[in-house]
N, CA, C and O atoms as a CHARMM CRD file, in Angstrom:
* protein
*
  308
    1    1 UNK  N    124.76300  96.45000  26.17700 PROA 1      0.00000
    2    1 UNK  CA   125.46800  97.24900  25.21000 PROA 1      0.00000
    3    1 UNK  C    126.78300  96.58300  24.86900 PROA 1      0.00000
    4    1 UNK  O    127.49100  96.07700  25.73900 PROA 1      0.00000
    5    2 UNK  N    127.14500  96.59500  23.36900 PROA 2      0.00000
    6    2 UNK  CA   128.62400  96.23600  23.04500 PROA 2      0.00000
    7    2 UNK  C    129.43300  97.10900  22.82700 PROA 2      0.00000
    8    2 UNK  O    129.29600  97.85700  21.85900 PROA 2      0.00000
    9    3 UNK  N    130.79100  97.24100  23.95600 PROA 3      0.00000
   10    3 UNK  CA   132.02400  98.07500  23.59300 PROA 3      0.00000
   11    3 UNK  C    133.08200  97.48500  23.55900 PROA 3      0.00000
   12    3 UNK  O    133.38600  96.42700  24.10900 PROA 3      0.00000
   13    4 UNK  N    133.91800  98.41200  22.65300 PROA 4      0.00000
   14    4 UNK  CA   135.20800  98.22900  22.41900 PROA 4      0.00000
   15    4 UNK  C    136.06800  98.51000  23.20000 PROA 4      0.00000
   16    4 UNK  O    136.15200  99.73400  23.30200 PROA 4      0.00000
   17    5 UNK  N    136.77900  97.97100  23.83000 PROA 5      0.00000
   18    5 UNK  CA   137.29000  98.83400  24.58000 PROA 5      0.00000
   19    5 UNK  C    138.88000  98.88400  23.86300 PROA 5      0.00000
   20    5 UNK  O    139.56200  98.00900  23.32900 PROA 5      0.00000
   21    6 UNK  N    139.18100 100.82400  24.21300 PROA 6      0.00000
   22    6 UNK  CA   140.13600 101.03100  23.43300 PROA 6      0.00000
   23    6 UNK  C    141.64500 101.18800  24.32100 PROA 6      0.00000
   24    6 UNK  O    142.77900 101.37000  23.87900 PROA 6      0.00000
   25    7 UNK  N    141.14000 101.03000  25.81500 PROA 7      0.00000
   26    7 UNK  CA   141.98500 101.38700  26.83500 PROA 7      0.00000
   27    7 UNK  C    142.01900 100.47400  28.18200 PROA 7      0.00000
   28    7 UNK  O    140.91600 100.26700  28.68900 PROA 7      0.00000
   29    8 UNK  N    143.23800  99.86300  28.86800 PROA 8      0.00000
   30    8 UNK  CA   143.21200  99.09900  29.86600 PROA 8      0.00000
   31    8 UNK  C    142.36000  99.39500  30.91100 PROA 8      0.00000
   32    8 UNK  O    142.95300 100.35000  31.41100 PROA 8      0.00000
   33    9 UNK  N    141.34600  99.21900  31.59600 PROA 9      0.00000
   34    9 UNK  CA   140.36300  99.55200  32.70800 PROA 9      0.00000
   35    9 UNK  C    139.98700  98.26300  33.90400 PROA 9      0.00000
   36    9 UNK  O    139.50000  97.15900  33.65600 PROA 9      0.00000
   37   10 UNK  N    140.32000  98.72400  35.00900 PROA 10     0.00000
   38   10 UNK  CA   139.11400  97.54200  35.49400 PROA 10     0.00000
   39   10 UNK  C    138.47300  98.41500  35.85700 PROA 10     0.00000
   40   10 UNK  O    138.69200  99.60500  36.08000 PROA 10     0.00000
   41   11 UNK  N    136.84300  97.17700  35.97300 PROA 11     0.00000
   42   11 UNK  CA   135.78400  97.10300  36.61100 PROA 11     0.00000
   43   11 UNK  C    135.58900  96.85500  38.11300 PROA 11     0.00000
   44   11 UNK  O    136.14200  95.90200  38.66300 PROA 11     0.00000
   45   12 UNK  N    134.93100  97.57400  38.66700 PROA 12     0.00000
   46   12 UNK  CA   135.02300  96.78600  40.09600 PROA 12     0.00000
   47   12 UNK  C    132.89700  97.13400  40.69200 PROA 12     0.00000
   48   12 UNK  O    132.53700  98.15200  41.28200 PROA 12     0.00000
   49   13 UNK  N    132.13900  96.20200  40.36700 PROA 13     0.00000
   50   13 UNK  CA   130.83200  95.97600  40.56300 PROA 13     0.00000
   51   13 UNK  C    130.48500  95.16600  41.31500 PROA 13     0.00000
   52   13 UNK  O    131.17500  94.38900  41.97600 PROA 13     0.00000
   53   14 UNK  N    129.12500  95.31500  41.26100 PROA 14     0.00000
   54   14 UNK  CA   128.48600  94.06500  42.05700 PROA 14     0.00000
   55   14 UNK  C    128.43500  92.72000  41.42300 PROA 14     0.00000
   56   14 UNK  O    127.86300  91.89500  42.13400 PROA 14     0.00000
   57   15 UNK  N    128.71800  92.42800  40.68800 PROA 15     0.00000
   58   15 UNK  CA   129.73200  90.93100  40.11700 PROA 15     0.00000
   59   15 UNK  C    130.57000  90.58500  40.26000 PROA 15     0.00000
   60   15 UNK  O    130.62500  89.35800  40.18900 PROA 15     0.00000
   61   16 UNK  N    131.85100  91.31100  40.56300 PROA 16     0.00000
   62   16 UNK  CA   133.25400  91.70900  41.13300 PROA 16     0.00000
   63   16 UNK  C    133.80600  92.68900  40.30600 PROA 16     0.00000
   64   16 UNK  O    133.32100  93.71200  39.82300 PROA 16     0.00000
   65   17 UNK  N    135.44700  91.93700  40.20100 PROA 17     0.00000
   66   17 UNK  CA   136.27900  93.16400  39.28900 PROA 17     0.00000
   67   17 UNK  C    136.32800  92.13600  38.13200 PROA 17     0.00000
   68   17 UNK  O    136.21900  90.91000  38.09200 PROA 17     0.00000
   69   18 UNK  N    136.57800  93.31600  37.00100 PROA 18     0.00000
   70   18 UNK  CA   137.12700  92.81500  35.77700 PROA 18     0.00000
   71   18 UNK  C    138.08900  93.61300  34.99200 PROA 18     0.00000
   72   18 UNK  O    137.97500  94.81700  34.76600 PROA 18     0.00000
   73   19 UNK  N    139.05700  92.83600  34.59200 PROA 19     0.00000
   74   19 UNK  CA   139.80800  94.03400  34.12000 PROA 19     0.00000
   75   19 UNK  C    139.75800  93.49000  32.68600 PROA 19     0.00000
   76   19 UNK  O    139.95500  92.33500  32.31100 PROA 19     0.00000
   77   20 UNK  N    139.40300  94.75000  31.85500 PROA 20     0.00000
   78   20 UNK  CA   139.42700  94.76000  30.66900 PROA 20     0.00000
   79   20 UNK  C    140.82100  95.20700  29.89300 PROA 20     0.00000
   80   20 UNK  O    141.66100  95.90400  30.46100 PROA 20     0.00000
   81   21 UNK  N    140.97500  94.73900  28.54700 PROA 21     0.00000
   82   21 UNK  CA   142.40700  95.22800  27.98200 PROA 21     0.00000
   83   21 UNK  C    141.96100  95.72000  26.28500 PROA 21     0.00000
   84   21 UNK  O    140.83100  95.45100  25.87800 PROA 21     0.00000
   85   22 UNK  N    142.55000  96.14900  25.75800 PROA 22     0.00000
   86   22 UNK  CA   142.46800  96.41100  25.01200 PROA 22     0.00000
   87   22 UNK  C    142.41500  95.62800  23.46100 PROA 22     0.00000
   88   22 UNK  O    143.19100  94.74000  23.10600 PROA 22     0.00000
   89   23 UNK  N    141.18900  96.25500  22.57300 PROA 23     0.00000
   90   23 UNK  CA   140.94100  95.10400  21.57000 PROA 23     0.00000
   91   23 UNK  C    139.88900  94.20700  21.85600 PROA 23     0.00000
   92   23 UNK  O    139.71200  93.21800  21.14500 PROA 23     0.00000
   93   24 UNK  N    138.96700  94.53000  23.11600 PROA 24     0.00000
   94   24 UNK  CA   138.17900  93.53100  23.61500 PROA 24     0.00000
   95   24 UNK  C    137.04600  94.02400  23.15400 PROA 24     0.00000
   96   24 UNK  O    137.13900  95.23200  22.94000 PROA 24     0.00000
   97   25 UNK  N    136.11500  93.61400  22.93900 PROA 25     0.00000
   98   25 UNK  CA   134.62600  93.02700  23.14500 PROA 25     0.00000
   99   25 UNK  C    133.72300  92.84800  24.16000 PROA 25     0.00000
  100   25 UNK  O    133.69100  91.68600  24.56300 PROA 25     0.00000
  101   26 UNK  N    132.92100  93.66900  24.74900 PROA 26     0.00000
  102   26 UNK  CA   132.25400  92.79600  25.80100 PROA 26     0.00000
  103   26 UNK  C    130.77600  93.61900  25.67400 PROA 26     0.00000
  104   26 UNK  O    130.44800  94.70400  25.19200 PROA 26     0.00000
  105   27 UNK  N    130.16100  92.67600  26.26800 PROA 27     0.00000
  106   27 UNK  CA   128.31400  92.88700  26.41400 PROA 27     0.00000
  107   27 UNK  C    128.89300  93.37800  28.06000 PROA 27     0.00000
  108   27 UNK  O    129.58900  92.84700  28.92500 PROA 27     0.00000
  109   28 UNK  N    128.15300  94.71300  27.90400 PROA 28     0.00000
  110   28 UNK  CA   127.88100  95.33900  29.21500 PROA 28     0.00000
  111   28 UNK  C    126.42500  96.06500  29.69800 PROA 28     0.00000
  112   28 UNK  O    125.58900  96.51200  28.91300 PROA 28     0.00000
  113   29 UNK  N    126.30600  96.07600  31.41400 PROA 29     0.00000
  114   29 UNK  CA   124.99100  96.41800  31.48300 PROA 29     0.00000
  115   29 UNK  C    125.44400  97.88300  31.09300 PROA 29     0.00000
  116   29 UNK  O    126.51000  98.37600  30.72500 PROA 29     0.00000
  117   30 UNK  N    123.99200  98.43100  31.36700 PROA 30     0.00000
  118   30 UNK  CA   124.37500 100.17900  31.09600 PROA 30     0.00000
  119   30 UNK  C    125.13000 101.30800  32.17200 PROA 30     0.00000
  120   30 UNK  O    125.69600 102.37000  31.91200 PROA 30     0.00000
  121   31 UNK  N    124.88500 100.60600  33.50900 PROA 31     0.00000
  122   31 UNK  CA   125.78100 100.86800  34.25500 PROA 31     0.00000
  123   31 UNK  C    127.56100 101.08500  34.09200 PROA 31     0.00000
  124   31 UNK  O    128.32900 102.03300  34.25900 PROA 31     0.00000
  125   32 UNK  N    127.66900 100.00100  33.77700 PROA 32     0.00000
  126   32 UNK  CA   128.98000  99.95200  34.08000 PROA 32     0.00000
  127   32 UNK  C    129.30900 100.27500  32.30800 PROA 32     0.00000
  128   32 UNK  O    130.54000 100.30100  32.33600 PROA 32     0.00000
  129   33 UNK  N    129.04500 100.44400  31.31600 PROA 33     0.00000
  130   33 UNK  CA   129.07500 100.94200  29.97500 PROA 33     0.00000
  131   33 UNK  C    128.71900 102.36400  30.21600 PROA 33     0.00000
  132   33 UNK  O    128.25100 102.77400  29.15400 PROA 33     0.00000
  133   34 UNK  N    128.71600 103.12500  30.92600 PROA 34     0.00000
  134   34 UNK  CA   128.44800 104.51500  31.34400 PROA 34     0.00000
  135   34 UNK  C    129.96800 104.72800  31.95100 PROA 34     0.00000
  136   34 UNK  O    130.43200 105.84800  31.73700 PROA 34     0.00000
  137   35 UNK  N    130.64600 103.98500  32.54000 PROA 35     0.00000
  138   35 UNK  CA   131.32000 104.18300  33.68700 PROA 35     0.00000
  139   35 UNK  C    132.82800 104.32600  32.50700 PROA 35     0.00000
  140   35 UNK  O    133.76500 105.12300  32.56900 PROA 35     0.00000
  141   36 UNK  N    132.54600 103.15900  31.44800 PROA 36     0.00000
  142   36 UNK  CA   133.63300 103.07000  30.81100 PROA 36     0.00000
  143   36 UNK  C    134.10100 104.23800  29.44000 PROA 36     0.00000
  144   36 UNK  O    135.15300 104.79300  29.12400 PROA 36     0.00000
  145   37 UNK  N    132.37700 104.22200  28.76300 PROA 37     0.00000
  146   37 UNK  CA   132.43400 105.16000  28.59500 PROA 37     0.00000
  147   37 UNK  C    132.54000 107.05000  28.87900 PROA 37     0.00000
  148   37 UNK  O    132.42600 107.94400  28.04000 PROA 37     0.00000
  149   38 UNK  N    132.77200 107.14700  30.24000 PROA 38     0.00000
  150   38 UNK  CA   132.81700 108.08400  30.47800 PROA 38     0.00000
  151   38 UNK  C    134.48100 108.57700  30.76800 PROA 38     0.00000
  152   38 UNK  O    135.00800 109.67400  30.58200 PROA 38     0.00000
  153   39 UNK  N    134.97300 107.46800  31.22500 PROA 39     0.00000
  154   39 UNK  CA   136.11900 107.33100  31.30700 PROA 39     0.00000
  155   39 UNK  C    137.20800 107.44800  29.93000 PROA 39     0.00000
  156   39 UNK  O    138.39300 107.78000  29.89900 PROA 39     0.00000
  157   40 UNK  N    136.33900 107.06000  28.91300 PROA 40     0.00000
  158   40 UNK  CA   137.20700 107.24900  27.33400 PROA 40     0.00000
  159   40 UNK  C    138.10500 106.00200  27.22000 PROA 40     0.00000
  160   40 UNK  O    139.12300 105.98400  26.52900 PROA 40     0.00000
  161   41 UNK  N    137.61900 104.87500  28.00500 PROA 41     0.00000
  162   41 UNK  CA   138.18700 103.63800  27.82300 PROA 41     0.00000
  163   41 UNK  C    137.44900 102.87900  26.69800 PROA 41     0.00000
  164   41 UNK  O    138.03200 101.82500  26.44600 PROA 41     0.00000
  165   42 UNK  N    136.52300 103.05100  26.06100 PROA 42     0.00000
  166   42 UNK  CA   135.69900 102.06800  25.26000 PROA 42     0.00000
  167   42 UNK  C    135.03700 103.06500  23.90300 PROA 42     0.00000
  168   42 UNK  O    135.05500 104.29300  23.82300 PROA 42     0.00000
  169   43 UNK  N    134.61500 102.32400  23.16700 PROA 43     0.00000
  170   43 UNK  CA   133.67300 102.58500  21.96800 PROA 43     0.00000
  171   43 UNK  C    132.32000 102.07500  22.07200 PROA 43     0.00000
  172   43 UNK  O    132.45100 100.86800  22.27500 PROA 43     0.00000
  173   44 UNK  N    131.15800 102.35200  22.03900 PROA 44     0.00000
  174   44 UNK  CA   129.95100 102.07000  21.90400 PROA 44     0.00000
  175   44 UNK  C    129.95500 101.24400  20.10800 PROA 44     0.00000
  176   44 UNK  O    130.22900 101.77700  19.03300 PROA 44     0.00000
  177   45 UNK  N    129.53300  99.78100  20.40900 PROA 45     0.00000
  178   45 UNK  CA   129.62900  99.49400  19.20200 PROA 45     0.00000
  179   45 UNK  C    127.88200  98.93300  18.63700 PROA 45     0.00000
  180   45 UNK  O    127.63500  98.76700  17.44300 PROA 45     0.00000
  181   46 UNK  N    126.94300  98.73400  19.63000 PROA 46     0.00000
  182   46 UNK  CA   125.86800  98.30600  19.80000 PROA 46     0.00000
  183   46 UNK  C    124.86600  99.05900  21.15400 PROA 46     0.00000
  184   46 UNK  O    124.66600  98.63100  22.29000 PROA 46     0.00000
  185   47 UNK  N    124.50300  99.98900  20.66100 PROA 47     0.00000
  186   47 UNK  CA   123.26900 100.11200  21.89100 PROA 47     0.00000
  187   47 UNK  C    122.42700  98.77700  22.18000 PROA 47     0.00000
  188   47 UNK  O    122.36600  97.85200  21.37000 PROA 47     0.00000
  189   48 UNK  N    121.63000  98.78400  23.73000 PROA 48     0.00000
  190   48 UNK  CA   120.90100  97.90800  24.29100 PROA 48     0.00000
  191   48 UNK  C    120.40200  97.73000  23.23200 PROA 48     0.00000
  192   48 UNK  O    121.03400  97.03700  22.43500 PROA 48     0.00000
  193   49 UNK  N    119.26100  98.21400  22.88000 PROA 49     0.00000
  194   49 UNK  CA   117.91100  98.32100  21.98100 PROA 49     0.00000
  195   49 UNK  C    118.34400  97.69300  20.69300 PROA 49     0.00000
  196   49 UNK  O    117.56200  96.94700  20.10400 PROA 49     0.00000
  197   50 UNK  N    119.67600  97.97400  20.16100 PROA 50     0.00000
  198   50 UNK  CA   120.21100  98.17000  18.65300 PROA 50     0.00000
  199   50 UNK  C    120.56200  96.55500  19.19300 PROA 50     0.00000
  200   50 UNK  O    119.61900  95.84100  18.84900 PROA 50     0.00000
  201   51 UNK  N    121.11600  96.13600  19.57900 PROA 51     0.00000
  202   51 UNK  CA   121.21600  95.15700  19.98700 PROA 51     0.00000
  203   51 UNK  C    120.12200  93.62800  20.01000 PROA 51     0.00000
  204   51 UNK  O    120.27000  92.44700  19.69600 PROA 51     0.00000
  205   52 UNK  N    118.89400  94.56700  20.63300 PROA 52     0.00000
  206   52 UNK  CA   117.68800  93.87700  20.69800 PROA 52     0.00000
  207   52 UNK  C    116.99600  93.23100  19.42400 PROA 52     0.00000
  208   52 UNK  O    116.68600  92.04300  19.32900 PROA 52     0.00000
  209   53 UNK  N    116.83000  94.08300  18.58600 PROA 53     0.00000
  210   53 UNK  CA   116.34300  94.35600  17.35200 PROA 53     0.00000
  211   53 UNK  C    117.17900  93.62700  16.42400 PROA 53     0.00000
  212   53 UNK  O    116.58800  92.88800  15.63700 PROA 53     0.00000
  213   54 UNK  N    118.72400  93.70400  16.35000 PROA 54     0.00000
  214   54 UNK  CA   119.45700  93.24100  15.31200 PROA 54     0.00000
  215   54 UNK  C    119.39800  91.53000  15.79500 PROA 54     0.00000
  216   54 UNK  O    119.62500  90.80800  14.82400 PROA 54     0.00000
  217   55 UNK  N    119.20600  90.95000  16.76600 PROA 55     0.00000
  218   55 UNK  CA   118.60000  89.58200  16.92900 PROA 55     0.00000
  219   55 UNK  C    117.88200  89.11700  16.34400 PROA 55     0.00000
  220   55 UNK  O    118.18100  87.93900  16.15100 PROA 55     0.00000
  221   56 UNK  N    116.46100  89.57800  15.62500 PROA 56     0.00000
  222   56 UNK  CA   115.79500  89.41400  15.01300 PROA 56     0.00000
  223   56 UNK  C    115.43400  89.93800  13.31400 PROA 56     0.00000
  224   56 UNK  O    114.67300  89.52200  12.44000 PROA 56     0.00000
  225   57 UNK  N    116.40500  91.03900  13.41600 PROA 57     0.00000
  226   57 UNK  CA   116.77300  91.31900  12.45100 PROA 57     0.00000
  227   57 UNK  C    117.53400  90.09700  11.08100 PROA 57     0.00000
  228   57 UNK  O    118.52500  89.38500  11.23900 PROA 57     0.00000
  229   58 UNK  N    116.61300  90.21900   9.74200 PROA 58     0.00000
  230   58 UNK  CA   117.24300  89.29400   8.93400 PROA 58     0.00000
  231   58 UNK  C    119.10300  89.73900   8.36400 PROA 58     0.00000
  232   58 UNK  O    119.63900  90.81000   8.64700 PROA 58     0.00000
  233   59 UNK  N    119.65400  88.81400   7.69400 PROA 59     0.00000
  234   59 UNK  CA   121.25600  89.54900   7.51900 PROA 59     0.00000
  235   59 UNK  C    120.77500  90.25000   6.25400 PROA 59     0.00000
  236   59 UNK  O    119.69200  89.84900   5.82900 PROA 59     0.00000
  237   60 UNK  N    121.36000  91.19400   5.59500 PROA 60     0.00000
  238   60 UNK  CA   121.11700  92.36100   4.23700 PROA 60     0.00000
  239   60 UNK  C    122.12000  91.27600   3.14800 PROA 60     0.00000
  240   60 UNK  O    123.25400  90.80000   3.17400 PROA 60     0.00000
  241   61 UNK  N    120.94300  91.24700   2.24500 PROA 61     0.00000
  242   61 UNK  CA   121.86800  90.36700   0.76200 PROA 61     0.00000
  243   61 UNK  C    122.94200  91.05400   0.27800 PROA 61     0.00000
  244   61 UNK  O    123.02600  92.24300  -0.02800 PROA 61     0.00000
  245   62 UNK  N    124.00100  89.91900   0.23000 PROA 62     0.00000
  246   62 UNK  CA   125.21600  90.91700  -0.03300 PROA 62     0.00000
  247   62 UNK  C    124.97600  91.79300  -1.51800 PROA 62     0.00000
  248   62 UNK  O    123.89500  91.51500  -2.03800 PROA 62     0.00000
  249   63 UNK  N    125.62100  92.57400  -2.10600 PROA 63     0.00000
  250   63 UNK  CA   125.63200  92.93800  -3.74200 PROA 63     0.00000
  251   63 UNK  C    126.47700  91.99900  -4.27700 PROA 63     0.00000
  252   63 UNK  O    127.23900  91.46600  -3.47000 PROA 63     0.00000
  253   64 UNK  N    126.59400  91.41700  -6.20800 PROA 64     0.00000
  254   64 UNK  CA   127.38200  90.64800  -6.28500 PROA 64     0.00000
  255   64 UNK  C    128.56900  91.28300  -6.64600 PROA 64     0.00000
  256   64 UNK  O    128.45200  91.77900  -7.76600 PROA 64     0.00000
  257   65 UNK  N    129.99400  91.52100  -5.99800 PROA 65     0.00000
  258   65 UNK  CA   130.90800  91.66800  -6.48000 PROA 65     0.00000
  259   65 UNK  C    131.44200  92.05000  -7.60200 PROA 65     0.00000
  260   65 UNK  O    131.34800  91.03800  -8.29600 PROA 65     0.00000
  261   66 UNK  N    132.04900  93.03000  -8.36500 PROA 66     0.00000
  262   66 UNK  CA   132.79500  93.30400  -9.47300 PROA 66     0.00000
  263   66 UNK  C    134.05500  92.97500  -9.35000 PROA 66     0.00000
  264   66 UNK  O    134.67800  93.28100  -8.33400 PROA 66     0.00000
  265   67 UNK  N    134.73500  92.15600 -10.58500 PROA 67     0.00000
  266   67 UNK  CA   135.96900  92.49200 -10.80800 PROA 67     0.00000
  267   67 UNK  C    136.68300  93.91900 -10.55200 PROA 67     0.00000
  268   67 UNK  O    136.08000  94.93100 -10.90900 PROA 67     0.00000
  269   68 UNK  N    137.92100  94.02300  -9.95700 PROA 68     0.00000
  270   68 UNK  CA   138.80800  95.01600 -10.50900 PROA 68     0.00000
  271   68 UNK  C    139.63500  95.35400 -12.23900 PROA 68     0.00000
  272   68 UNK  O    140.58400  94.89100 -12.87000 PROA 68     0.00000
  273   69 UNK  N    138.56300  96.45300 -12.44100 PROA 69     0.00000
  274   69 UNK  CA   138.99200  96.98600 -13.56300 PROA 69     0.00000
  275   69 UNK  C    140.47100  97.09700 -13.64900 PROA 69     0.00000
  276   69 UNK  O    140.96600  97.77100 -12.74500 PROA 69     0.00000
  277   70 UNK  N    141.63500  96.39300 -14.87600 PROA 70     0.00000
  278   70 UNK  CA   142.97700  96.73000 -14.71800 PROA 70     0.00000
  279   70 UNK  C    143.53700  98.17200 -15.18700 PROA 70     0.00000
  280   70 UNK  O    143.02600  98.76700 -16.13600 PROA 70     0.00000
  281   71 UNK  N    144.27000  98.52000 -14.69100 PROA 71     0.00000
  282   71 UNK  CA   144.51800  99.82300 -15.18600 PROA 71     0.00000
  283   71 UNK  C    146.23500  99.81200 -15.86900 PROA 71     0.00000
  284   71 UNK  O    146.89200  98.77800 -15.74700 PROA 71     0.00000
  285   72 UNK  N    146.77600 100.90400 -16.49200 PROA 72     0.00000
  286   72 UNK  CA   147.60000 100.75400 -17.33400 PROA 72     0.00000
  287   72 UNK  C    148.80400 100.57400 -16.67600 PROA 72     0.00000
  288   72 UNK  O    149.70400  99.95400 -17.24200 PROA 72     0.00000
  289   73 UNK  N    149.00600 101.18600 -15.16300 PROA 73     0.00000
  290   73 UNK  CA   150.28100 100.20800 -14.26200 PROA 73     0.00000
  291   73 UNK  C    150.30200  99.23700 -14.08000 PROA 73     0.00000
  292   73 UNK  O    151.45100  98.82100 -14.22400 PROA 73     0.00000
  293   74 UNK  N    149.28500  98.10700 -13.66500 PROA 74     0.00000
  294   74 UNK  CA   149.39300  96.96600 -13.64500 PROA 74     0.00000
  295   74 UNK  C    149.95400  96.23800 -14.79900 PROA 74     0.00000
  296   74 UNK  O    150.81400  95.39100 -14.55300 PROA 74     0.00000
  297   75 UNK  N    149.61000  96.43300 -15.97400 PROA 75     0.00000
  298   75 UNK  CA   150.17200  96.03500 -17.33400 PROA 75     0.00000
  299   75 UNK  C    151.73000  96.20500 -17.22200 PROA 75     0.00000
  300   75 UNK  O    152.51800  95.53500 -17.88900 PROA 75     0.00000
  301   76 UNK  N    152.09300  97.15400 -16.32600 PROA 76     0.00000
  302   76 UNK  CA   153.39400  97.71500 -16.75300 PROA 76     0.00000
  303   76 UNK  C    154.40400  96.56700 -15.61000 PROA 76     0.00000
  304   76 UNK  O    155.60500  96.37200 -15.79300 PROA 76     0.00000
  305   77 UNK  N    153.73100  96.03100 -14.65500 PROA 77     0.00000
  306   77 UNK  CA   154.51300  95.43500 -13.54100 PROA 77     0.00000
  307   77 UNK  C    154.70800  93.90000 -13.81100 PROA 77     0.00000
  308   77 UNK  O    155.33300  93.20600 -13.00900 PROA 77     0.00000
């Protein structure tokens, strides 16, 4: 699973400790992504599965872009 984490935490597992900080990123098992999330240290940004799938998953064609229409303040600046 990928979380965010939104709050300073360590980890302390059967891998060792880790201390996480804030603004991070990390692939976690579900264990310890239970632990963080329960705690209200992290964001769920990828389930396992969602995860699984979006690997193989193709990327979505972007749309092409529009200009910004000008409007009558801009004229004025």
């Amino acid at each position: 699973m990928q979380i965010l984490i939104t709050r300073p935490m360590v980890l302390c597992d059967a891998s060792g400790t880790r201390a996480l900080v804030p603004g991070l990123t990390v692939e976690l098992d579900a264990a310890s992504a239970g632990q963080l999330l329960q705690n209200q240290a992290g964001i769920l940004i990828k389930p396992a599965e969602a995860a699984a799938s979006a690997a193989h998953a193709e990327a979505p064609a972007e749309a092409p872009s529009q200009p910004r229409r000008r409007k009558a303040a801009d004229a004025q600046a």
